[in-house]
N, C-alpha and C positions, 0 to 999 in steps of 0.2 A: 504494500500500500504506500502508494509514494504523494508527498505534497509538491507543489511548487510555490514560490514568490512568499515563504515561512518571516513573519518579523515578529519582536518579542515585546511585550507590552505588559501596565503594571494594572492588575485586575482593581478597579473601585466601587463595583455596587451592580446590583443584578436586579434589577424593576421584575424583572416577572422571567419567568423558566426559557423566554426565547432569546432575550436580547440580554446580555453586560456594555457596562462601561468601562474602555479601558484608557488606560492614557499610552500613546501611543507617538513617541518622537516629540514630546510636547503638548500631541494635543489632544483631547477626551474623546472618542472614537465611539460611535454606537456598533456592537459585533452581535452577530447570530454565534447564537451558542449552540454547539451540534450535537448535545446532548439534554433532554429535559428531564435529567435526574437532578435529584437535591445538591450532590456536589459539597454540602456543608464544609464538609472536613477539609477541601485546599481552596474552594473558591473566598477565599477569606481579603478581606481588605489589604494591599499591598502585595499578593502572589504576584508571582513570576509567571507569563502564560506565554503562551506559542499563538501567534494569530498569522492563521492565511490569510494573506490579501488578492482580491479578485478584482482583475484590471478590466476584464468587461463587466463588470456590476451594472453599468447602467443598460449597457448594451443588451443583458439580462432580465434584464428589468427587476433585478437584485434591490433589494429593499435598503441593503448593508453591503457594504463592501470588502467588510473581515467576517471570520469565521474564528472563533476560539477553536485551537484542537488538541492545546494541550495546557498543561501547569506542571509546573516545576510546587513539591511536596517535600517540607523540611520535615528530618527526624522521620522518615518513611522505613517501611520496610526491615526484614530481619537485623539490620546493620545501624537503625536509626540515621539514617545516610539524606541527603536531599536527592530525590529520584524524582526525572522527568516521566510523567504519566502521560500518557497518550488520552482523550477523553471523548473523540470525535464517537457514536454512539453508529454512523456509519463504515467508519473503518473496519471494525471485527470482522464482517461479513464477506468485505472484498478481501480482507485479508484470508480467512479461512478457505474462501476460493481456492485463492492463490496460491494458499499451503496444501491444500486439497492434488492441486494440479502437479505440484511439486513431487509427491510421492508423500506428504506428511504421514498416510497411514499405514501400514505396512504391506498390504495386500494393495494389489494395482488397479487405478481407480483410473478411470474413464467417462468419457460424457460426462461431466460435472455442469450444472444448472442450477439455476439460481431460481427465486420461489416458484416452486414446482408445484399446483395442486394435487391434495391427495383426499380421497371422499371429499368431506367439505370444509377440510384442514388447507394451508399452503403452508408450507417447510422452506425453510430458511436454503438448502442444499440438498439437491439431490443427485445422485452417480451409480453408478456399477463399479462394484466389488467384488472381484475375481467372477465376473458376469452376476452379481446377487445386483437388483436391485436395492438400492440402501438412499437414507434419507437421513440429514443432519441438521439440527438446529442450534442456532449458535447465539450467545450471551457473553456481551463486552462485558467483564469488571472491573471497578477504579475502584472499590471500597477492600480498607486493610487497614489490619490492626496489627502490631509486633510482628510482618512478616507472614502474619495470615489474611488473606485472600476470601472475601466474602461476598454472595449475592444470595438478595435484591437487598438494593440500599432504601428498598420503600417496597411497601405489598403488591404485588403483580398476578391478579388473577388471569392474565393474557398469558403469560407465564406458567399457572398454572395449566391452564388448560393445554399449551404446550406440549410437553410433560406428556398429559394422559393420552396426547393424540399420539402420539412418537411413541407412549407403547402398545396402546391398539397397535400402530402398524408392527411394531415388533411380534407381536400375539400373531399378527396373520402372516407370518414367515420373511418381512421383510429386517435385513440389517437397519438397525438405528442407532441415533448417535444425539447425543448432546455436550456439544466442546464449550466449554468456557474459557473464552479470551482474557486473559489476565496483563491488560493494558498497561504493561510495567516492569521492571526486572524487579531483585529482590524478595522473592515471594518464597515460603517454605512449602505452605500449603494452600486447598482451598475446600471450603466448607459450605453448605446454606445457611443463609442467617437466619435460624431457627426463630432468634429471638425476635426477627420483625418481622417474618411472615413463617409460621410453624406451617401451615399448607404445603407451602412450595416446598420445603425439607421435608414433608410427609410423601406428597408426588413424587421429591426426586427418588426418594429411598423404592418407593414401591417399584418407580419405574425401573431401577438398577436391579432391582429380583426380579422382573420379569422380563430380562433381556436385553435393556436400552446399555448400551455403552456410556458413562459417565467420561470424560476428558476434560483434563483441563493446563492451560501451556499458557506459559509466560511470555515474553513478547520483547523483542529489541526496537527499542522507541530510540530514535535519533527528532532532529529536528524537521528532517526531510521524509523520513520513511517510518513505516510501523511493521514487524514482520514477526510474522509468529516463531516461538525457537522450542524453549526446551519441555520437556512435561513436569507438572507437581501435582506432588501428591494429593490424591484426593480423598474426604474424609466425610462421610454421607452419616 
C-alpha cells in the first residue's frame, strides 16, 4: 500500500469523526480523517500525524485536500518506544490484497477479488486455495496496550455479524479467514476487546471452533508505504 505527496502536521482538535485540524507548515488545515474510529488514545492535542496531500482536490471535487493517514504514538508498544501507526481504515484491505497476491498464505492463492458477494453477505476477499474456494475478511487495528494489540476500539455489531457469516461459509465447506491488520510494529500479541464489546470475543471464539482461521500480522509503516510483515500471536 503505497502513499504519494506524504507531509507531516501537528494534530489540534477533531469537530466530528470526519474532519481534524491540523496545523500544517504554519497554517491550520481542515483534513479528512480516513478513519471514523474514536482514535482517543494518539489523536491527542499536539501528535505528530502523516497527512497526504491531494493536488487534484479540486479537480475532484475533494471537499479537503489532506487526508490524515497516520500518527506518530509516544510510549507505544512492547518497548514503550514512539511508533508510527498507520491509521488510514482503507489501507488494510488493499494491503491484505497485496499480501494475499504475494504468497502471504502458504498454500497458493489465485484469482484474489475484492468484495465478492456470498448469499447475502459480501467479504472483504475472496481467492482459491490450492483450487478450495476461500473467503477472507479483514480488520485494521490501531488500538494497544503494553505491546498488546486489540479490536474493536468501540462495539461493532457489522463486525459481529461478520464473524457469523465467515463461519456459515466455513460450515458449508468453504476455506475462511479473518486476518487482523495490526497497523504498526511493536506488537507481542492480539486479542478481542472483550471488555468493550464481549459479542465480538464471543463470535470470534465460536467462529475459531468451527473452522474460520483466526490471523493476525503486524505491518511495516514507513511514511510512504504500509505493508503487511510478520504474524502474532493470537489469543481468543
Amino acid at each position: 500500500m503505497q502513499y504519494e505527496h506524504i507531509v507531516t502536521g501537528t494534530f489540534l482538535k477533531r469537530p466530528n469523526r470526519f474532519i481534524a485540524h491540523v496545523m500544517i507548515d504554519g497554517r491550520e488545515e481542515v483534513c479528512h480523517v480516513k478513519n471514523t474510529g474514536r482514535l482517543r488514545e494518539f489523536l491527542v492535542p499536539g501528535a505528530e500525524l502523516l497527512v497526504e496531500f491531494h493536488p487534484d482536490a479540486a479537480a475532484l471535487g475533494r471537499k479537503t485536500a489532506f487526508s490524515v493517514i497516520g500518527v506518530y504514538k509516544e510510549n507505544a508498544g512492547y518497548n514503550h518506544e514512539r511508533l508510527l501507526i498507520n491509521m488510514d481504515s482503507q489501507a488494510p484491505n488493499q494491503a491484505a490484497a497485496e499480501w494475499l497476491n504475494e504468497g502471504g498464505l502458504s498454500l497458493e492463492v489465485t484469482e484474489v477479488k475484492r468484495e465478492v458477494t456470498y448469499h447475502e453477505s459480501r467479504f472483504d476477499l475472496a481467492f482459491k486455495q490450492g483450487g478450495c474456494p476461500s473467503f477472507m475478511e479483514v480488520k485494521g487495528v490501531t488500538l494497544e496496550h503494553d505491546g498488546a494489540a486489540m479490536f474493536p476500539d468501540a462495539p461493532t455489531e457489522r463486525g459481529v455479524k461478520h464473524i457469523m457469516e465467515l463461519r456459515d461459509a466455513a460450515m458449508e465447506g468453504y476455506h475462511a479467514y479473518i486476518l487482523f491488520v495490526i497497523q504498526m510494529k511493536g506488537i507481542l500479541s492480539f486479542s478481542p476487546n472483550r471488555a468493550t464489546h464481549p459479542e465480538f470475543a464471543d463470535a470470534l471464539k465460536l467462529a475459531s471452533e468451527s473452522g474460520v482461521h483466526i490471523l493476525a500480522r503486524d505491518c511495516i509503516i514507513t511514511k510512504q508505504e504500509m505493508k503487511i510483515d510478520m504474524p502474532v500471536k493470537v489469543i481468543i
